[in-house]
C-alpha positions in Angstrom: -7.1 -38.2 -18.0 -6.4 -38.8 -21.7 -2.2 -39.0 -22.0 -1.7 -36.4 -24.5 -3.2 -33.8 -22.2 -0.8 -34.7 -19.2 2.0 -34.2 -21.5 0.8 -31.1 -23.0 2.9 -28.8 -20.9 5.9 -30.9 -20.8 5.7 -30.7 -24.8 5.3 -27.3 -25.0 8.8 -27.2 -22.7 10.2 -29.4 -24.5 9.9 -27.8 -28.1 10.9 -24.6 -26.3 14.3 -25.8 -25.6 14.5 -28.3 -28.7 13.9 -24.4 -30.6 17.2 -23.5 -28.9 19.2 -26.1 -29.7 18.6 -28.1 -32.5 20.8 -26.2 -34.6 23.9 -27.1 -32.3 24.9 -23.4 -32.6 25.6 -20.1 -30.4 24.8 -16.7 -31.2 28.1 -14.8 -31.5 28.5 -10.9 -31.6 29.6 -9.7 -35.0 30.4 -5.7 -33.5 29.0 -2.8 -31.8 27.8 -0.9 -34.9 24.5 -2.5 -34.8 24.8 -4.7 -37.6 23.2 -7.6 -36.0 24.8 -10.8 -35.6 26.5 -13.6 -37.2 25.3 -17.4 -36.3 28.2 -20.3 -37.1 28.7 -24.3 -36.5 32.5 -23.4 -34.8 31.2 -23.4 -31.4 30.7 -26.9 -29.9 27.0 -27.2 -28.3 26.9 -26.6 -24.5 27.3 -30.2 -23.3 25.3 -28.8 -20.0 22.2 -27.7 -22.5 22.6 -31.0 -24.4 22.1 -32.8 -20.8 19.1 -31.0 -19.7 17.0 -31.3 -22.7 17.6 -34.3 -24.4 15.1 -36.6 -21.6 12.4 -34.1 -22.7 13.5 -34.2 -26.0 13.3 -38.4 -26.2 9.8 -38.1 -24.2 8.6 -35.5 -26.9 9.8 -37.5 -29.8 7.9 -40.5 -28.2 4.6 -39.2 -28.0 4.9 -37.0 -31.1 5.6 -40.7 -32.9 2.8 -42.6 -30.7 0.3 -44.2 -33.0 -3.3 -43.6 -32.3 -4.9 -44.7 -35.7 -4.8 -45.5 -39.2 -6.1 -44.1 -42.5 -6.9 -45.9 -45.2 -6.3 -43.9 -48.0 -4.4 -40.5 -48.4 -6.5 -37.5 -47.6 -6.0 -34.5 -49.7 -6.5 -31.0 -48.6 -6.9 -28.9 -52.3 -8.7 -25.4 -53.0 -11.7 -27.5 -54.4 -15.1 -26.8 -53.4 -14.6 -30.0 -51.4 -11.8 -32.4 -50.7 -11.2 -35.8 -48.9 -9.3 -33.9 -45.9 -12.0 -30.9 -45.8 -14.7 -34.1 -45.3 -12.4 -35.6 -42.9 -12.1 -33.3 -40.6 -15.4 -31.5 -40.3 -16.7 -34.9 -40.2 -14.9 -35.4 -37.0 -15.5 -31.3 -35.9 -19.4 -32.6 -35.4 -19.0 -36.2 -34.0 -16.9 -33.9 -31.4 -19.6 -31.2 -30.9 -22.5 -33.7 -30.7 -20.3 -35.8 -27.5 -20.3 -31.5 -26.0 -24.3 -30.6 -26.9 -26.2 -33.5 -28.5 -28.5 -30.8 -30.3 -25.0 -30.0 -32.4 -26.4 -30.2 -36.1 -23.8 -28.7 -38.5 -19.7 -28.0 -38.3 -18.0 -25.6 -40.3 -14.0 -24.8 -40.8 -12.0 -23.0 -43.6 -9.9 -24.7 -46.1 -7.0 -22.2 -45.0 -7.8 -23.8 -41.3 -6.8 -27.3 -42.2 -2.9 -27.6 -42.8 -1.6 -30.8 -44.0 -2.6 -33.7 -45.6 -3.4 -37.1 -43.9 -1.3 -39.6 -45.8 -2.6 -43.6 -45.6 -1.2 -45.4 -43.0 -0.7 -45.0 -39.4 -1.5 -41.5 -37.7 0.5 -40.5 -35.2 -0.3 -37.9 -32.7 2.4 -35.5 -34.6 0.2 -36.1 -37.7 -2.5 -34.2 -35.8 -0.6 -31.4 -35.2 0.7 -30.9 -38.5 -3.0 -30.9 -39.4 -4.0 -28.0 -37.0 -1.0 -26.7 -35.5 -2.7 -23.6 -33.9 -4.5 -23.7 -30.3 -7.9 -23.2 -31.7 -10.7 -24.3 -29.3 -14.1 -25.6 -29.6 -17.2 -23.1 -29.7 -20.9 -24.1 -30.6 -22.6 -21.7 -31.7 -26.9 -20.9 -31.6 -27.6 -19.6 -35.2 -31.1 -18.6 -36.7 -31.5 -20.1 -40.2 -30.8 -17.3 -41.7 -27.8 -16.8 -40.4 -27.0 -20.1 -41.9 -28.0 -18.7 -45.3 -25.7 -16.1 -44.8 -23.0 -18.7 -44.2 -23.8 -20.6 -47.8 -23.5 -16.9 -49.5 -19.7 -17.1 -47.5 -19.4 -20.9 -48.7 -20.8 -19.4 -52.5 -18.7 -16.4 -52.9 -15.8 -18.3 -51.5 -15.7 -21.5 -54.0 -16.8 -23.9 -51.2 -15.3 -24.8 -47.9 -15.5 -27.6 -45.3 -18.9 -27.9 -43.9 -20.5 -30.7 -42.4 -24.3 -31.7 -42.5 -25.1 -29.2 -44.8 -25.7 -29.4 -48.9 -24.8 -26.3 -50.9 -25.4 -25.8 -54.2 -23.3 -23.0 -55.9 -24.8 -21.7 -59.1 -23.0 -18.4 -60.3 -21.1 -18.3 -57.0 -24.2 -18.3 -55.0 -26.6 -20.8 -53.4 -29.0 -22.3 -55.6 -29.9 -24.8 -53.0 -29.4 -25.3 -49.5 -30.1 -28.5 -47.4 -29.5 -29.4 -43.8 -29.8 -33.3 -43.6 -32.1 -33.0 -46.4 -34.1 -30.6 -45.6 -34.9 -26.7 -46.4 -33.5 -24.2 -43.8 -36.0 -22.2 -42.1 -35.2 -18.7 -41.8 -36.8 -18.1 -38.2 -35.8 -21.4 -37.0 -32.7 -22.1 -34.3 -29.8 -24.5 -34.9 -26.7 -25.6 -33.4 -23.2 -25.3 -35.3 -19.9 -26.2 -33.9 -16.8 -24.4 -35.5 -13.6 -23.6 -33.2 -13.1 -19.9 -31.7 -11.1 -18.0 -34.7 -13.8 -18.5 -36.8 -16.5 -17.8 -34.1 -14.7 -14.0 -33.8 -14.9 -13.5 -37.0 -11.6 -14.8 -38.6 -11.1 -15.2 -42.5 -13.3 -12.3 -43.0 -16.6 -14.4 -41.8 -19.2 -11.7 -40.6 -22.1 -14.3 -40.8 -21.2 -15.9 -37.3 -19.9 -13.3 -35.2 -23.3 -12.2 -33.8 -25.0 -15.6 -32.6 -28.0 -15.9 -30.6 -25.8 -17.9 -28.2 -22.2 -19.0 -28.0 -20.4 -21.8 -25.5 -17.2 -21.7 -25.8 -14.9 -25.2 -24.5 -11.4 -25.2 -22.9 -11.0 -28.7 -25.7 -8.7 -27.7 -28.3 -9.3 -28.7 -31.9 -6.5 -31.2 -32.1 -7.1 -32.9 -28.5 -10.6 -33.3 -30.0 -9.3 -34.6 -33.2 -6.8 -37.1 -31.6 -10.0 -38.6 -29.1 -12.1 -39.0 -32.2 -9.3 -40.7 -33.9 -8.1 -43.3 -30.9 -11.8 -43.4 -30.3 -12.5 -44.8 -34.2 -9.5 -47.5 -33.4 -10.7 -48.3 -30.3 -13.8 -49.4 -31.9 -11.7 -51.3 -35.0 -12.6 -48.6 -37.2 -10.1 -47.1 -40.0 -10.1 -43.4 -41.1 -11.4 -42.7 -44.1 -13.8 -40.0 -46.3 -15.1 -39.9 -49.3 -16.5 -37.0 -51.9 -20.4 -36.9 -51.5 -21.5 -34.0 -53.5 -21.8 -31.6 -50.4 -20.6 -29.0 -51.9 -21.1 -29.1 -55.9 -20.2 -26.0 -57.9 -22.8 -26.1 -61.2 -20.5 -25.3 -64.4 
């Protein structure tokens, strides 16, 4: 079992009581009259609290700090139609859903999904999380091509977002041309898209997935995915990296 999911639950503990006592304060009772209360640095930390956290603490610092890769240039998430982050990490999104269902041909993600930057340099696992800190999972959907039309009017009217495999075209804030691996979407045709479960239900106002002709959802979480495609790219002496390709070009 990969390390980072043995030590999921002893991190979530951990930052639990780090939340308690990183300040090095007590709560204190200002009065009765239901004004709340008053939070100071005169009370000495519990030396007993102190004690029982600080070996999860030291384990959670170690693993947050464990290097699993290395970037080779800085990856920027903007508000562009695309970016080197956005192309990063839907990159990664399908190389993840193809290992789950081989037939995976497209990923998609919002640009309010992705949270940080990937600076050059090592990645650590508490890079990742910074990148998505929420506890998204993996779903694959079973979309019609129209529903993946649909999807470029949401990727149109929305001044691009982070989609991978597909070629969108935005004249006038809609699609003047869409492309799957180069070629035209058919309408009546099936096809597989992996995205993670807030979008799947519907999150960031996206109607054009939420009824799919099939859905499998995975108990993989976006980030465990994202750190085993990263120590997986290492593994094989490969850097991180993306580049701009025109995937999504807005015509002035």
């Amino acid at each position: 079992m990969h390390r980072f999911r043995i030590n999921t639950l002893f991190l979530t503990a951990g930052l639990g009581l780090l939340s308690l006592s990183s300040c090095k304060t007590l709560y204190t009772k200002a009065s009765d009259d239901h004004q709340g209360y008053t939070i100071g640095t005169e009370i000495a930390a519990d030396s007993s609290i102190v004690a029982l956290y600080a070996p999860y603490k030291k384990q959670m610092e170690d693993e947050m700090n464990r290097i699993i890769g290395y970037s080779d240039i800085h990856l920027t998430k903007t508000r562009d139609a695309e970016s080197l982050m956005g192309n990063f990490f839907v990159d990664a999104l399908l190389a993840i859903g193809q290992k789950l269902d081989p037939e995976t041909a497209l990923s998609f993600a919002t640009k309010g999904g992705i949270r940080n930057d990937m600076r050059q340099g090592d990645i650590t696992v508490g890079n990742v999380f910074e990148i998505m800190p929420f506890e998204n999972k993996i779903s694959i959907l079973e979309l019609t091509g129209q529903d993946l039309l649909n999807l470029a009017d949401y990727v149109a009217e929305t001044g691009g977002q982070p989609i991978g495999g597909l070629r969108v075209v935005i004249t006038d804030k809609r699609p003047s041309e869409v492309r799957l691996n180069g070629k035209a979407i058919d309408p009546k045709a099936h096809y597989k898209l992996v995205t993670y479960d807030y979008i799947a239900n519907g999150g960031d106002n996206l109607k054009a997935l939420i009824a799919p002709i099939g859905r499998k959802d995975y108990d993989t979480k976006v980030r465990e995915g994202l750190i085993d495609y990263i120590t997986e790219q290492t593994k094989l002496g490969k850097h991180i990296d993306a580049k701009l390709d025109g995937r999504v070009k807005i015509n002035q």
